[in-house]
Structure formats: C-alpha cells, structure tokens
C-alpha positions as CSV (number, residue, x, y, z in Angstrom):
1,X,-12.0,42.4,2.3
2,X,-8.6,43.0,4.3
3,X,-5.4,41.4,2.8
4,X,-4.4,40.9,6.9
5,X,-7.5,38.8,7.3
6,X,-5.9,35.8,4.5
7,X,-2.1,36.2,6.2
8,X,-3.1,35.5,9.7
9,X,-5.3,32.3,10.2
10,X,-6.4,32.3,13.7
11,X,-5.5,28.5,14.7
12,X,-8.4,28.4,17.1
13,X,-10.8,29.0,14.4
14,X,-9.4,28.3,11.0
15,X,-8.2,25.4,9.5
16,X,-5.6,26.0,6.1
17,X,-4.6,23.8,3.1
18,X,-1.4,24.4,1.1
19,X,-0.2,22.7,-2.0
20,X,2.2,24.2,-4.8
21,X,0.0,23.0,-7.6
22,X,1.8,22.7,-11.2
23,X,-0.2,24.8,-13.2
24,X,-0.5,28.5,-13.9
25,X,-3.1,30.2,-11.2
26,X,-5.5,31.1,-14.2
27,X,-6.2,27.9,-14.7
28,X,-7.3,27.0,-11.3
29,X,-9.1,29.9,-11.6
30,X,-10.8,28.6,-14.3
31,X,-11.7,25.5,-12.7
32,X,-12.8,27.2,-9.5
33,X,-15.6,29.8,-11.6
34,X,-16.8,27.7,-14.2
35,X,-19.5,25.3,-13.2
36,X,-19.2,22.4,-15.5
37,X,-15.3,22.2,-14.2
38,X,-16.2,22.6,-10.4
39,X,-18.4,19.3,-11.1
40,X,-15.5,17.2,-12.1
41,X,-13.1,17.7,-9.0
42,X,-14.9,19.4,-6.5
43,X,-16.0,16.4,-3.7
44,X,-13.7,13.4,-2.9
45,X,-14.4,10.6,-5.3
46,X,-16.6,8.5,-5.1
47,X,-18.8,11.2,-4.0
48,X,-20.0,13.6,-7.7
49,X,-21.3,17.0,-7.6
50,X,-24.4,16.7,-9.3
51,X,-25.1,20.2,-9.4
52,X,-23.2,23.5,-9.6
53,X,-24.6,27.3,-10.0
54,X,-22.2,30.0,-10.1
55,X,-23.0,33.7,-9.8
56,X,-19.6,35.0,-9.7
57,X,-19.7,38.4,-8.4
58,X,-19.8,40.0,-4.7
59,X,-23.0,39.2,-2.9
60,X,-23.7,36.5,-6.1
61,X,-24.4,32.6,-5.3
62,X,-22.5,29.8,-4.9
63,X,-24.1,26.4,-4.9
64,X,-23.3,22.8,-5.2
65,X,-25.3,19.7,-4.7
66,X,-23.4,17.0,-3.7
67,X,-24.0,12.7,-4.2
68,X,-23.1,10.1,-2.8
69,X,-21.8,6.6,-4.3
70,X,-25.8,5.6,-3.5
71,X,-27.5,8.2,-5.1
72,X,-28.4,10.3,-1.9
73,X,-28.4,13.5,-2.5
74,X,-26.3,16.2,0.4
75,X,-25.2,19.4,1.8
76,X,-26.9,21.6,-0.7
77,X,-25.0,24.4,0.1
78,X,-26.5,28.1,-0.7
79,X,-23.1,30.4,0.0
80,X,-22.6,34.2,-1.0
81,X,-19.7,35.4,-2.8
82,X,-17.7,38.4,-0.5
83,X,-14.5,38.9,-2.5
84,X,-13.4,38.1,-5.7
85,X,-10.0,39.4,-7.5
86,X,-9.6,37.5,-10.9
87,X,-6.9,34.8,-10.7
88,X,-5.8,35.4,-6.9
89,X,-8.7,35.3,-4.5
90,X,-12.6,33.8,-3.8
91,X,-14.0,34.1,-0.3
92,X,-17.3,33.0,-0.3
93,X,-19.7,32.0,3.1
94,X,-22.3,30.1,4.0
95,X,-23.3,32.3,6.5
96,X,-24.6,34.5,3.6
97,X,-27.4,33.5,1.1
98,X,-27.1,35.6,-2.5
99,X,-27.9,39.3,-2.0
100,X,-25.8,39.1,1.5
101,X,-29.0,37.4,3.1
102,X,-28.6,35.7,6.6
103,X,-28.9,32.1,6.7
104,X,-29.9,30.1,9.0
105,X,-27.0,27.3,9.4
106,X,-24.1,29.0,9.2
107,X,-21.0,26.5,9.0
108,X,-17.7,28.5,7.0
109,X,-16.2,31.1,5.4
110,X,-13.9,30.0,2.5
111,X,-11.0,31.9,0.9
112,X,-9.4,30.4,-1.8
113,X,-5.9,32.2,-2.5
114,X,-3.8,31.1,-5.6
115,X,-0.3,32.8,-5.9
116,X,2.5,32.2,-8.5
117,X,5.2,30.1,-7.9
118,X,7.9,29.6,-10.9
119,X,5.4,28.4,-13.1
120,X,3.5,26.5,-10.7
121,X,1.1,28.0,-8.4
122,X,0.8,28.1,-4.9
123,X,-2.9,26.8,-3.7
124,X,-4.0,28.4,-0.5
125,X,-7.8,27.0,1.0
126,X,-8.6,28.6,4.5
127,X,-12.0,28.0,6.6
128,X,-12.8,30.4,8.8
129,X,-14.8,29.0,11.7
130,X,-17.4,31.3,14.1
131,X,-15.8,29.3,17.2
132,X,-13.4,26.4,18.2
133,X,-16.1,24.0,18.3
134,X,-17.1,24.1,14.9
135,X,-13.4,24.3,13.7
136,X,-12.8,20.9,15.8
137,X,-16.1,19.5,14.2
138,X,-14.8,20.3,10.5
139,X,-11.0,19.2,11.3
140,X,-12.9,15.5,12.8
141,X,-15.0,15.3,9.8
142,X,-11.7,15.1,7.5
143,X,-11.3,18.3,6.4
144,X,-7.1,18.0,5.7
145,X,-7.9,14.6,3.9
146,X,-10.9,15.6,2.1
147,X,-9.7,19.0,1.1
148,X,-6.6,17.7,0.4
149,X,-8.3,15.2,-1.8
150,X,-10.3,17.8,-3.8
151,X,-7.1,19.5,-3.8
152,X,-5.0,16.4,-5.1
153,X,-8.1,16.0,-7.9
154,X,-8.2,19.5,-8.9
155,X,-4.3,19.7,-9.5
156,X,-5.2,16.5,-12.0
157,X,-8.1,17.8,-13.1
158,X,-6.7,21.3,-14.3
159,X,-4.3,19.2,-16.2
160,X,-6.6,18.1,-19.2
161,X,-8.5,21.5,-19.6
C-alpha cells in the first residue's frame, strides 16, 4: 500500500484520530496484534470484546465480537489484513473477508499508524469511507468519541503490560 494514501485523508471520506500516546510504538503494537490485549481496550466501556481472532498477515483475518452491558452480542466484524509493517502501520478492511474475499456489507478501511515522538508515540487511526454518506453515518454514530475512547483506554491499557 502507498505511503501518499495514509498522508492525505480525503475529508469527504475519511475521518482521523490523533493522540501522542506515552508509550513506545512497540507497545501499542503489541496491544493492537495480540488478541488477549485487543479484548481489554478495544470497545468503549461498558461495552467488552468477547471475542478476538487475529491472523496477522496480508490477506489474514481480523475479527472481534463485540457485547454489550446486557449480554447482546454485535457487529461481528470479519475484516482482511492489507498492510502490515511491524511497529508503524495495520490497514485492515471490512470490505475484504480473509483470502481478499468480497463481502457483502462493506463499512471501512482502517489504518492504524504509530510514529515516534520523544519517547512517546504518536497514534494515528484513519477510516476510509466508499462515499460521504457513510463517512457522515460513522462521524453521527460517535466515531471521534468512541475512538477516542478506545484510544484514551488503550493509552491506559498499554500502561500495565
């Protein structure tokens, strides 16, 4: 994948989530690839992930199961791995299924970018949407406050590991 596509967000389409998180970038790596971490930070509390596969290579799967404070299982989410470079960079989709299948509901692309900062690290999350509609649709249903939740928990989370 293109290093132009992560610099220049299209803000018809994409919506982008920055923090300087303090912590070294392997260690959000760490809890971004390893599935018993992704379960402890990566939906807004209350909400838990209660399930988490991760096949981290190009083309691999990336799954979570998420549950709400009721016990109602949602958005069991089948998304493909397209880039990977250790430490720096995940894009995944959900327009993808594992093996670079087509689904059926496509919703995002994500790219996750972690750069140094001093000793901190600055925390990029970008979704790419297919059309202004569904951007608007993710930006009403809370994306900057939920993201920036999972964000928030993740910078805790990394903390203790």
């Amino acid at each position: 994948m293109s290093s132009t596509l992560l610099l220049k967000p299209d803000p018809k389409l994409d919506l982008v989530l920055e923090r300087v998180i303090d912590a070294p970038r392997e260690l959000l790596w760490t809890a971004w690839t390893t599935p018993e971490h992704v379960r402890q930070w990566f939906t807004p509390k209350p909400w838990i992930v209660s399930d988490c596969e991760i096949d981290l290579r190009p083309g691999g799967l990336f799954r979570t199961r998420m549950q709400s404070p009721d016990g109602k299982e949602v958005n069991d989410r089948h998304c493909c791995y397209l880039d990977i470079v250790p430490n720096e960079r995940l894009v995944w989709t959900d327009a993808l299924l594992p093996g670079y299948r087509p689904s059926g509901d496509p919703f995002i692309t994500a790219v996750i970018s972690l750069q140094p900062e001093g000793k901190a690290t600055r925390y990029t999350a970008t979704a790419i949407h297919r059309d202004e509609a569904t951007r608007k649709n993710h930006e009403e249903m809370g994306f900057f406050d939920g993201w920036g939740t999972v964000a928030d928990q993740l910078a805790a989370y990394v903390k203790g590991i």
